[in-house]
C-alpha positions in Angstrom: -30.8 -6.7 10.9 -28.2 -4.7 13.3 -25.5 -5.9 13.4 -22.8 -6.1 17.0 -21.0 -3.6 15.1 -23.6 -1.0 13.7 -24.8 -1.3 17.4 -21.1 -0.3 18.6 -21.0 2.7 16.0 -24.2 4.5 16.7 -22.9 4.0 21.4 -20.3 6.0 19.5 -21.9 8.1 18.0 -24.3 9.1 20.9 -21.4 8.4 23.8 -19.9 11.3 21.6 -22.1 13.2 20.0 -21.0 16.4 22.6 -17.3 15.8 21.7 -17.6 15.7 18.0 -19.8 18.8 17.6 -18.9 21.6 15.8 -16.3 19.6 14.1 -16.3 20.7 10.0 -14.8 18.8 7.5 -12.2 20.4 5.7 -13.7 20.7 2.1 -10.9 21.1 0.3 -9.0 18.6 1.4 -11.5 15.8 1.1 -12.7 17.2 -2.4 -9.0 16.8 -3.1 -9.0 13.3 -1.9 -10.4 10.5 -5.0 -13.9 8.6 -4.4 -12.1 5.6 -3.6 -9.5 6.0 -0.6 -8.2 2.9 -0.2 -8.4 -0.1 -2.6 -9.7 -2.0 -4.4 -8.1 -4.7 -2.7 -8.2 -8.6 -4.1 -9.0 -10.3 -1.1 -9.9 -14.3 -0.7 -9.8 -15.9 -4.4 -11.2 -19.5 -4.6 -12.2 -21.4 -7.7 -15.9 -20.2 -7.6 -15.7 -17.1 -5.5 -13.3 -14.1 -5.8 -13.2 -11.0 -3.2 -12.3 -7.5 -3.2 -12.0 -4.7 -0.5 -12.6 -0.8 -1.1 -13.0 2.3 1.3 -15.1 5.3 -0.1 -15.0 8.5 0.8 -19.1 9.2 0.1 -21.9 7.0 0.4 -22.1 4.4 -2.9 -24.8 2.0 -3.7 -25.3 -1.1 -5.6 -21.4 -2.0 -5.6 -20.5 -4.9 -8.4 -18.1 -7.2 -8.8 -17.7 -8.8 -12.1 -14.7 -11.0 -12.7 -13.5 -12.2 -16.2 -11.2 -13.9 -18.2 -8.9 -11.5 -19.6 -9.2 -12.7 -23.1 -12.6 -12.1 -23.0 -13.6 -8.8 -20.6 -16.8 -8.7 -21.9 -18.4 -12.0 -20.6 -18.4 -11.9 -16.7 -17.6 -15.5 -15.1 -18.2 -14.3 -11.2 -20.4 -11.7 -10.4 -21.7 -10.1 -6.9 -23.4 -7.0 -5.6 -23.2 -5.8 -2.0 -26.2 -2.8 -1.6 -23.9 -0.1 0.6 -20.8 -0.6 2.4 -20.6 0.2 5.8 -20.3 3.8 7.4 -17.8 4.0 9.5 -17.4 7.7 10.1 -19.0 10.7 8.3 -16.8 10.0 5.1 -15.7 6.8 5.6 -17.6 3.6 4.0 -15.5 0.0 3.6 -17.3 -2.9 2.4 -15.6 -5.8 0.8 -17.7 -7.4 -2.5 -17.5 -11.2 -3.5 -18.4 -12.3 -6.6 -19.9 -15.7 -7.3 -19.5 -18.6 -9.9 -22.4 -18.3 -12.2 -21.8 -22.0 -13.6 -17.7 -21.5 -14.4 -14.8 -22.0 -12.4 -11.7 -20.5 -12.3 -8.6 -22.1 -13.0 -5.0 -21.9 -12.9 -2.1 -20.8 -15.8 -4.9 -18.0 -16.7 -5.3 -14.4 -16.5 -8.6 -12.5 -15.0 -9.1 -9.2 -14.9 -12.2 -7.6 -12.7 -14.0 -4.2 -12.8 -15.9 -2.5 -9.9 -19.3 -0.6 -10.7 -21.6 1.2 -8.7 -24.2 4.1 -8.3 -23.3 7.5 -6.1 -25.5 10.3 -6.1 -27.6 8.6 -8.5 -24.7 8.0 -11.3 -23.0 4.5 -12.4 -19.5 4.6 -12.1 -16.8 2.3 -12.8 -12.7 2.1 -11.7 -12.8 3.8 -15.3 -14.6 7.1 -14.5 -13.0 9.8 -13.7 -12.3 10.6 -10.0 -12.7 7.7 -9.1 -8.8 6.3 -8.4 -6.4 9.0 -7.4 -4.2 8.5 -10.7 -6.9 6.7 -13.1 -7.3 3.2 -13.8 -4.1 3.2 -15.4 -2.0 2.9 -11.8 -3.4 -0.2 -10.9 -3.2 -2.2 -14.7 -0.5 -3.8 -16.6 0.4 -3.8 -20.0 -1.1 -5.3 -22.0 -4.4 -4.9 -20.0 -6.1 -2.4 -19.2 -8.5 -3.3 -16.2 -6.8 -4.7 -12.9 -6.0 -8.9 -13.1 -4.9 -11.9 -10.7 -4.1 -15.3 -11.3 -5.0 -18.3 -9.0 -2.1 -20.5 -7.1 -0.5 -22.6 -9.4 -2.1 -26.6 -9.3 1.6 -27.8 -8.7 3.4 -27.0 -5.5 6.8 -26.6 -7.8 5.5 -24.1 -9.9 3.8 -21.9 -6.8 4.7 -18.1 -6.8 4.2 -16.9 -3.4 5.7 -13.6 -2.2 5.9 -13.2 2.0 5.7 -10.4 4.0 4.9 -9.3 7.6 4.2 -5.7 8.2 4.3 -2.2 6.8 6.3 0.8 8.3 6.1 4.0 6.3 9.1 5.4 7.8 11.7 1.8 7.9 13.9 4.7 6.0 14.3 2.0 3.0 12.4 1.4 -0.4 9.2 0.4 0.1 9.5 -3.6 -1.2 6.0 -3.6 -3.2 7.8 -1.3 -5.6 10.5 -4.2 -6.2 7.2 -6.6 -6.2 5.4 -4.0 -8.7 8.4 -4.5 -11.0 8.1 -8.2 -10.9 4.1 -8.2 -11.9 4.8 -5.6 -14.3 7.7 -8.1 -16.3 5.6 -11.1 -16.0 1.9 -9.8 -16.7 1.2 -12.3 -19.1 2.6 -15.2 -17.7 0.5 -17.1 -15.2 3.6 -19.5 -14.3 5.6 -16.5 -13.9 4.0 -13.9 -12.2 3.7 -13.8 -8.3 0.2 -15.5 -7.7 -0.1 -15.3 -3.6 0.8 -12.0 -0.6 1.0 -14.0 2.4 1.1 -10.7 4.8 1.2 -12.7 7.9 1.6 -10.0 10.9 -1.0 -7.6 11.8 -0.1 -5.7 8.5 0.4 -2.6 9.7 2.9 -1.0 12.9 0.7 0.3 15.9 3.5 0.8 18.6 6.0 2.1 16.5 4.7 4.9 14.3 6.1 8.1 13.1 5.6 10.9 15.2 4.2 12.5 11.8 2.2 10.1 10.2 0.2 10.0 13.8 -0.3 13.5 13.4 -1.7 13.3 10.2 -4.1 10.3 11.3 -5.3 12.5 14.1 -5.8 15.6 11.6 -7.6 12.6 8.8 -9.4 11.2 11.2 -11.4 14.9 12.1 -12.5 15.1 8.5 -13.3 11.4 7.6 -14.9 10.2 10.9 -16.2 13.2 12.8 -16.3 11.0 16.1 -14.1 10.3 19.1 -14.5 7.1 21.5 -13.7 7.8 24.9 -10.9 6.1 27.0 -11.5 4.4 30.1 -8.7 7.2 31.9 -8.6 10.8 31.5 -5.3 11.3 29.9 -3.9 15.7 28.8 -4.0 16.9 25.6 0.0 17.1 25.8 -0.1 13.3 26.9 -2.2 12.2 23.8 -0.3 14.4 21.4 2.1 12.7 19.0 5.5 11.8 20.6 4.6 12.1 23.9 2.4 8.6 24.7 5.1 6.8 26.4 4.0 7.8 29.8 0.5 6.3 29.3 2.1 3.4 27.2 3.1 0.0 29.7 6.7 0.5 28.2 8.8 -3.0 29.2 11.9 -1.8 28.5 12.4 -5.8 28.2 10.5 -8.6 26.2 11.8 -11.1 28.7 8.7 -12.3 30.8 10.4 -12.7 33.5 12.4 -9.3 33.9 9.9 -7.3 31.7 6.2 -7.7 31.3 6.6 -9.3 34.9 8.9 -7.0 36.7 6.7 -4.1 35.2 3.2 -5.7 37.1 1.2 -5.5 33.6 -2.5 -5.2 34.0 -4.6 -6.7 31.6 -5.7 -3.6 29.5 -1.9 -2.6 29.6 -0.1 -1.6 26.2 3.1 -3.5 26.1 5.7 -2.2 23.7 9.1 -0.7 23.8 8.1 1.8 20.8 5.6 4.0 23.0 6.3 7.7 21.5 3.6 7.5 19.2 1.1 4.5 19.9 -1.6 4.2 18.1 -4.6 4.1 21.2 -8.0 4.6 19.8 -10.0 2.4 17.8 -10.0 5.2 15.0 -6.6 5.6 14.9 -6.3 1.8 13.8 -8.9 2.3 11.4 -6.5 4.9 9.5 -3.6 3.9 9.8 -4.9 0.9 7.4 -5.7 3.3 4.9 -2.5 5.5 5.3 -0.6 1.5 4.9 -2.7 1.1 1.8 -3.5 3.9 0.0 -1.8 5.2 -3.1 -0.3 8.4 -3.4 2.2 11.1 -1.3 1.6 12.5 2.3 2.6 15.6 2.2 5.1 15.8 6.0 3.6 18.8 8.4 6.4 21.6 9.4 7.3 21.3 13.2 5.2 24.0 14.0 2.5 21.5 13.9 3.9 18.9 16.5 4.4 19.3 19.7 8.0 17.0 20.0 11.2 17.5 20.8 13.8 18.3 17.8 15.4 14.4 19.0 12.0 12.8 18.6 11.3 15.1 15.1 14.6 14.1 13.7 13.7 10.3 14.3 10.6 10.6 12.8 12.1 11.9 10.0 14.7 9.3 9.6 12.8 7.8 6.8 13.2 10.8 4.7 9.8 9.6 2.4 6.7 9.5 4.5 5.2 8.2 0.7 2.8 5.8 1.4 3.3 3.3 -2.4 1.0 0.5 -2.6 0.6 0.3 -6.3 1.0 -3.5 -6.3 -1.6 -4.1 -3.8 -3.8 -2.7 -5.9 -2.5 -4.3 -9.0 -3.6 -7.8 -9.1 -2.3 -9.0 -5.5 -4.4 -11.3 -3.6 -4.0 -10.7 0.5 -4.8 -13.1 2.5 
């Protein structure tokens, strides 16, 4: 059955089809690039049902879920399949799998690990295979295990372990905090009562007003090779007004959150931007679509030279303020459960 969204792709894809031609992925840099770009991901975890979300770079099939206790690794409790994620662009494919009770539930002061299986270009693969995860199977386990594990809320609400957090910004120009929340999993692996056992990431996750002059480069140069389509805006805007750094003048800038003496004095329209970080705003729909995975992924961006971006040496020196445009999300992929 089509679905609101495959309808919205495929006006995208024909809206666009004139835009996007001729537009070749860069081979190296994708084959570069592991099967799995972003993920996996422990979603919702209930009693009887567990979640997780991935983004491929190539078309999958027949993607499992099996979830176990991780004493026994061998006997699945939950299991689910999903039969293909959904394409988003030409190399882009998100689905999220849930796996179901099959008679057991989960419970509390345990341990479960999962695994993730499925068939592309006609081969099973696991997390385990090769080429699969950008740095193996081994970045997202703890010792003792060695497959990825969770743990449920603790039944008592004295004994809860629940971390908080709002939203990522590669370039804060600080240490990203899931390292400190990496170290904290990694000491207490074993120890349901003691390990972290909820992310709470109660914002929209990731920044879209204020974003690095170079990481919105790179989206725009990721989003050529893993999409290959372009939606169009409802104003004709220059290539120098689109280009990193230089948004603000198609951005509703407040210069004031005050209603009264900003949004107000301003005469905001209703399909307005509102922000007083406008340099770099992310504007189309694909743009939000990566900057999740640049949040999320594992692994180091490599920063451009500023012969690539069109900005001011003031605006390139803020950007670079952060000094590490590294994107670390090892404990999201560890064993954290986002809700």
């Amino acid at each position: 059955m089509t679905t609101p969204l495959d309808r919205l792709f495929d006006e995208l894809r024909q809206e666009n089809s004139e835009t996007t031609r001729g537009v070749q992925s860069s081979t190296g840099w994708l084959s570069s690039l592991p099967l799995i770009l972003c993920g996996p991901i422990l979603r919702k975890v209930h009693y009887e049902s567990v979640s997780v979300w991935l983004a491929f770079k190539d078309d999958v099939s027949d993607v499992r879920l099996d979830v176990f206790s991780a004493a026994s690794p061998s006997t699945p409790l939950l299991s689910g399949t999903v039969p293909r994620p959904l394409m988003l662009g030409r190399n882009l494919f998100v689905t999220v799998v849930t796996a179901v009770s099959k008679g057991s539930k989960l419970s509390a002061d345990q341990i479960y690990g999962y695994d993730i299986s499925f068939k592309h270009g006609g081969v099973s693969k696991q997390l385990k295979t090769a080429g699969v995860l950008k740095n193996g199977i081994g970045s997202i386990t703890y010792t003792p295990f060695t497959f990825p594990t969770f743990c449920l809320p603790a039944d008592k609400v004295d004994e809860l372990k629940i971390v908080h957090g709002s939203c990522r910004k590669p370039h804060g120009g600080r240490t990203d905090a899931l390292r400190g929340l990496d170290t904290i999993i990694e000491l207490n692996s074993t120890k349901p009562r003691e390990r972290p056992q909820l992310l709470c990431l109660t914002g929209d996750q990731i920044y879209a007003d204020d974003v690095s002059d170079i990481l919105l480069y790179q989206i725009i140069q990721a989003e050529k090779n893993l999409l290959g389509w372009k939606e169009k805006l409802p104003k004709d805007y220059s290539t120098l007004q689109l280009s990193p750094g230089f948004r603000k003048d198609i951005i509703a800038k407040t210069g004031n959150k005050n209603i009264r003496w900003g949004f107000g004095s301003r005469k905001i329209t209703p399909d307005d931007l509102t922000t007083t970080d406008a340099d770099s705003h992310l504007i189309y729909f694909s743009e939000f679509l990566l900057m999740y995975l640049f949040a999320f992924s594992p692994g180091e961006n490599s920063i451009p030279s500023t012969n690539h971006l069109r900005t001011k040496p003031r605006q390139l020196l803020t950007s670079l303020d952060g000094r590490d445009e590294r994107i670390s999300s090892k404990s999201i992929q560890r064993g954290w459960p986002v809700f």
